[in-house]
Structures are given as C-alpha cells and as structure tokens.
N, C-alpha and C positions, 0 to 999 in steps of 0.2 A: 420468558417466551422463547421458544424455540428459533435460531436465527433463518433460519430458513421462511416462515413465516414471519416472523418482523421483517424483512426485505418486502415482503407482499404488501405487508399494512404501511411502510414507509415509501410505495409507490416504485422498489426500485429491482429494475433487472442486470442483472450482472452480465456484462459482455463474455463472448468467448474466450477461456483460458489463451492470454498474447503467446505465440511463440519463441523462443528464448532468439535473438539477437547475434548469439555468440556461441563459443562450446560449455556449455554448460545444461544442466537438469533446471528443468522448472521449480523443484521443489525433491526436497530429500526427508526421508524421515530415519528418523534416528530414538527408537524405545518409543517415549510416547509425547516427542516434539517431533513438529514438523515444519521445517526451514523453508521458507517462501523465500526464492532468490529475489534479487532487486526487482522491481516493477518500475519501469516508465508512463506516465500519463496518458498510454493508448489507445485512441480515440479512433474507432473501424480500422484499425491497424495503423494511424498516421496519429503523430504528434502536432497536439491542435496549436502548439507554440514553441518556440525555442530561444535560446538564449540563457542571461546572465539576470538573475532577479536584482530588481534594484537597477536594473539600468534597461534590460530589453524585454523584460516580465515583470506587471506588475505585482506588488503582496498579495493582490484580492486575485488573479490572474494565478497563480503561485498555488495559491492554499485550493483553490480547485484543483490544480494539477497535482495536489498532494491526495486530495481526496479519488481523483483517478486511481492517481496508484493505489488506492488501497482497494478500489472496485475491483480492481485486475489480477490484486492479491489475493483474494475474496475468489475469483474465477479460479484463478492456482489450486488456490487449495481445496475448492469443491473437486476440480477436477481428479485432485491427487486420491480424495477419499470418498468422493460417490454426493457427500452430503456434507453442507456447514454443524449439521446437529451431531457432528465425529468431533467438535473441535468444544474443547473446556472451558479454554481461555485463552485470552490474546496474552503473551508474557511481553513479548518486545518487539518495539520496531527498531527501526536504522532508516534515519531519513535524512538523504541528501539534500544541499540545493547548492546548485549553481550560481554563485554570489558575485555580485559586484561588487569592486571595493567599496569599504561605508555601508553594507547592505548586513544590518544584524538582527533582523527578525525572523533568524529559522525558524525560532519554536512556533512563533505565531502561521508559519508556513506548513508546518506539523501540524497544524490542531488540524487542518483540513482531514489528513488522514484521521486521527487521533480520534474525532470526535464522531463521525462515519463510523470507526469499531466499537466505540460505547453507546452509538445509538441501536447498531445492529445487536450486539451482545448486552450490554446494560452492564451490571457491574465485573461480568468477565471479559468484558472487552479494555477495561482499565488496563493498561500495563507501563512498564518501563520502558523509557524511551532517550533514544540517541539525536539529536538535531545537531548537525553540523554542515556549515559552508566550504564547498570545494570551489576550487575556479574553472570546474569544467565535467562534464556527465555526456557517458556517451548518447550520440546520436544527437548531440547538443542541446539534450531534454534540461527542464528547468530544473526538476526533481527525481528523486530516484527513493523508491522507498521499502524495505526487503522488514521480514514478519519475521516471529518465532512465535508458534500456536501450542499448545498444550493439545494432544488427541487423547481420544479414547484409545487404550490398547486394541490391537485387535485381537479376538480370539480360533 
C-alpha cells in the first residue's frame, strides 16, 4: 500500500516539516538516498518532555518520543520530495537517547520509532538500525532520531 494512504487508514497526520534548530539542512539527498537529519520529538514546535531516560523520562514516555521523531522525519522528507510514495525504503535510522546511568533499554526506546516506519511502509520500512545512549541531546530532548530512505531517482 502506498504510504501516503496507509497514514490515512492508520488515523495519522503528520505535523509540519520542524525547522532545523541549528546550521544545518533538513534533509540532503545524495543519488537515490535521502538523509533525514536528526529529528527531536516536536510537539506544535515544543518538546512535550526533557531530560535523561531512566531517571527524568520514562521508557513508555521515551518510545513515544522516539515515535515523534520518526513523525517529523516522515514530515522532512515529504517535504523534501513532494510525496512519501518517492521513498523505496527505510535503510537506517540513528537513534539517540538521553540516558541515565543504569538506563539500558535504547532499543526498546527505538521500537517507538522503528515500528511507526513498518507500520507505515510494511516490509520497506524494515531497516538497519543504530540505538545508542548519550548523556545529553540538544535542547535537553530525551531522543534524537535521523533516517536514511532509499528514493526514486528523479528523472
């Protein structure tokens, strides 16, 4: 199914592409991948939590906030190409999280995203994926989570 309609059928609207935070591009493409820089959990432009998972966020708290970021990723990159139905397949994410000491359940912090790109995409949304703990993400967000999508070339 096309992702653009299974967003419809799973009830959900993607917020406006976030504006980038820093000096950097929203999203680069390079032949026929297209880089989705990091995404923060952007909620009407405000971070609905902050902190350190495992001590000031909780897991279930967390894996929403990982699933934002992949909403907002989702925004990037319609924005970048007109339409989700340009994109092949998910190849990789990269997903931060903001960890307390003792706090080792990234991946389970990852599915939030993770499982959001296979519901939207189905078997092209499966990819490779990065889960690691840092002690700190700007803007004090809990997670941070940047794509690598597979496009259609363009002609």
């Amino acid at each position: 199914m096309d992702p653009e309609s299974k967003l419809k059928e799973l009830g959900i609207t993607l917020p406006s592409a976030p504006k980038p935070v820093a000096a950097y591009v929203p999203a680069a493409r390079s032949g026929d991948l297209l880089f989705v820089a990091g995404q923060l959990p952007f909620v009407d432009g405000r971070l609905p939590r902050t902190g350190a998972v495992g001590k000031d966020v909780t897991l279930e708290d967390a894996t929403k906030d990982a699933r934002q970021c992949a909403l907002n990723g989702l925004a990037v990159a319609r924005a970048e190409l007109g339409t989700l139905s340009g994109i092949v397949r998910v190849v990789r994410l990269e997903v931060f999280v903001a960890s307390a000491p003792g706090f080792y359940d990234h991946p389970r912090v990852a599915n939030g995203a993770s499982e959001l790109l296979v519901q939207v995409f189905g078997e092209a949304g499966k990819h490779a994926r990065l889960a690691v703990g840092v002690p700190s993400l700007p803007m004090n967000a809990p997670v941070e989570v940047a794509f690598t999508f597979e496009v259609r070339l363009q002609r």
